[in-house]
N, C-alpha and C positions, 0 to 999 in steps of 0.2 A: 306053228299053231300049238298052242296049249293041250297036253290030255286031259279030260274030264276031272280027274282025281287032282292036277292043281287047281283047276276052277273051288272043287270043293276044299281043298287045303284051304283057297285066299277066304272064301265065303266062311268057311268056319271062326277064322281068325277074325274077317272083319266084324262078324256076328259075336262073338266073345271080347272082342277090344274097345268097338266105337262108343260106346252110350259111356262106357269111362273115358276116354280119351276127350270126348265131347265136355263132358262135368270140367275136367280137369284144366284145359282151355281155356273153356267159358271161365274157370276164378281167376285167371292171368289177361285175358282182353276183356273180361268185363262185358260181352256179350257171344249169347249164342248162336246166333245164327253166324257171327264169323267165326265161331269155336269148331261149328259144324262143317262150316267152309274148309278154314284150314285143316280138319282132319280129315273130310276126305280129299284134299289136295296132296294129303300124307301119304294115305292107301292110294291113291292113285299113284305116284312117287314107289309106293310101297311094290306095288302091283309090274310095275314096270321093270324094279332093280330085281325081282324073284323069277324072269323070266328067264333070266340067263345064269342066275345064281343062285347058291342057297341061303339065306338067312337064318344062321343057325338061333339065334335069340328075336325072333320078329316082337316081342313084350318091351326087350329094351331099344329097339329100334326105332319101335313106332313113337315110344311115350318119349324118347329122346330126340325124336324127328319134330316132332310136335310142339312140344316145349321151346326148340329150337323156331318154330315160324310160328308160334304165339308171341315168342320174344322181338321177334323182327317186325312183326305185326304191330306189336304196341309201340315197337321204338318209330314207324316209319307213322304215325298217328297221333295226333292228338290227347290220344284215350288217357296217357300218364297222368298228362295236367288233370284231368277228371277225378281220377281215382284218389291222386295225393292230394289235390288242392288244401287240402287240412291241415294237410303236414310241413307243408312248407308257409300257409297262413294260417295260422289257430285263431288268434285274433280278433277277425272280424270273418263273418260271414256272408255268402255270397247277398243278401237280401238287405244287408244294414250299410253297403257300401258305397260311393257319390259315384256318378259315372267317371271321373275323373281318377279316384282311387281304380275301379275294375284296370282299366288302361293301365294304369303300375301298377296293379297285380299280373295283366295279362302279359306286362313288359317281362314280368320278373319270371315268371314261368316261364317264356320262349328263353329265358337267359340261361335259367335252371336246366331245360329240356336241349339247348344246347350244350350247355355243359354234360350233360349222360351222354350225348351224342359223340363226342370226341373223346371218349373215353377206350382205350384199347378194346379191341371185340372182346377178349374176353374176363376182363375186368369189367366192364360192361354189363354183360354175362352175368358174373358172379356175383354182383350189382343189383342188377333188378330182380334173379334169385330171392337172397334174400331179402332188399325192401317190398319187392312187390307179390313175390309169393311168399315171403315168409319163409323159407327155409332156414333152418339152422342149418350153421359153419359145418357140423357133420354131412347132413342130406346134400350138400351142394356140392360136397369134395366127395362122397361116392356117386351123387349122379355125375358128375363133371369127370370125376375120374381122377383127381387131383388131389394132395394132400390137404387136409384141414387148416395148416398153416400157410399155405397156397390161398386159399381162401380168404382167408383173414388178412393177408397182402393184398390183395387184390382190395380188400373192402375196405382198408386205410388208406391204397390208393385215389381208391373213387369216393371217399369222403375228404382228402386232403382237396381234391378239386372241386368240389363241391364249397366245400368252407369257401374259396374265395371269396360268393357269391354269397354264401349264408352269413359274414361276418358282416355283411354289408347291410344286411337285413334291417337293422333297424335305425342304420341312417333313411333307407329307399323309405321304411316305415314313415320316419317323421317327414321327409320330402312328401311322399302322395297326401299325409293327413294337413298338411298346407294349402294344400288344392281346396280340402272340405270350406 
C-alpha cells in the first residue's frame, strides 16, 4: 500500500505536468480528447512503475512516455493522411476533385502511409519527429538521445523510401486526371 506522501508526490506531479502534456499531444494527433487519453494512460503507466521504483527525472519520462504513444497513436491511425494530405497533394484540393480522382488519391495515401509503416521503428521515429512535429535535427537527437548526424541518417533513410513512391507522383497524377 502506498503512504500518503507518494499519493501527494504523484498528485503534485500530475497537477504540474498534464495540461502541458495534454497541449503537446493534442499538436501530434491532432485531437484532444485522445491527447488526454493518452496522457493519462502515461500517468497511469507512470503511477504504476513509481511504485516500486524511483524515477529520478519523472519531466523526461513523462513527456518522452508520451510523445512515444502520441506517435504510435497516429501511426496505428488514419489521422497522418489528414494532417499531410497537402503535402503529399498541393495540387488539387479535397472539394475540386472527381470522385474517381479522391480513389487515387486515397490509393496513394494508403501507399504513402504504408510506406512510414515499414520503416525501422526508429527511423520512423526520427521521421514523423520531424515532418510531423516539426522538430529540428537538433531537438530530435537530444530528445531521442542520439547524435544530430544519427538523425539526419535516419531522415535520408526514410525519404530514400519514401521517393519511391513520390517519383511516381506525377505519372499516378496524370493516370487519375484521365478518369476526369
Amino acid at each position: 500500500m502506498l503512504k500518503k506522501q507518494g499519493l501527494k508526490y504523484f498528485e503534485e506531479i500530475f497537477r504540474s505536468h498534464h495540461s502541458d502534456l495534454c497541449r503537446h499531444v493534442a499538436r501530434i494527433v491532432q485531437d484532444m480528447d485522445a491527447a488526454e487519453d493518452i496522457v493519462q494512460d502515461v500517468f497511469i503507466s507512470y503511477w504504476d512503475k513509481s511504485k516500486g521504483t524511483i524515477i529520478e527525472n519523472p519531466h523526461a519520462y513523462l513527456y518522452r512516455a508520451c510523445i512515444n504513444k502520441a506517435l504510435n497513436y497516429v501511426s496505428s491511425t488514419t489521422r497522418r493522411a489528414e494532417i499531410n494530405n497537402d503535402a503529399f497533394l498541393p495540387d488539387l484540393s479535397a472539394d475540386t476533385r472527381s470522385p474517381e480522382q479522391d480513389m487515387g488519391f486515397r490509393e496513394l495515401e494508403k501507399q504513402v502511409q504504408a510506406l512510414i509503416e515499414t520503416l525501422p521503428p526508429v527511423c520512423k521515429k526520427v521521421f514523423l519527429l520531424s515532418r510531423y512535429e516539426e522538430m529540428s535535427h537538433k531537438e530530435i537527437a537530444a530528445f531521442l538521445g542520439i547524435s544530430p548526424n544519427t538523425v539526419d541518417n535516419h531522415i535520408k533513410k526514410a525519404l530514400a523510401i519514401l521517393r519511391k513512391i513520390v517519383l511516381h507522383l506525377p505519372l499516378l497524377l496524370h493516370i487519375i486526371n484521365q478518369f476526369c
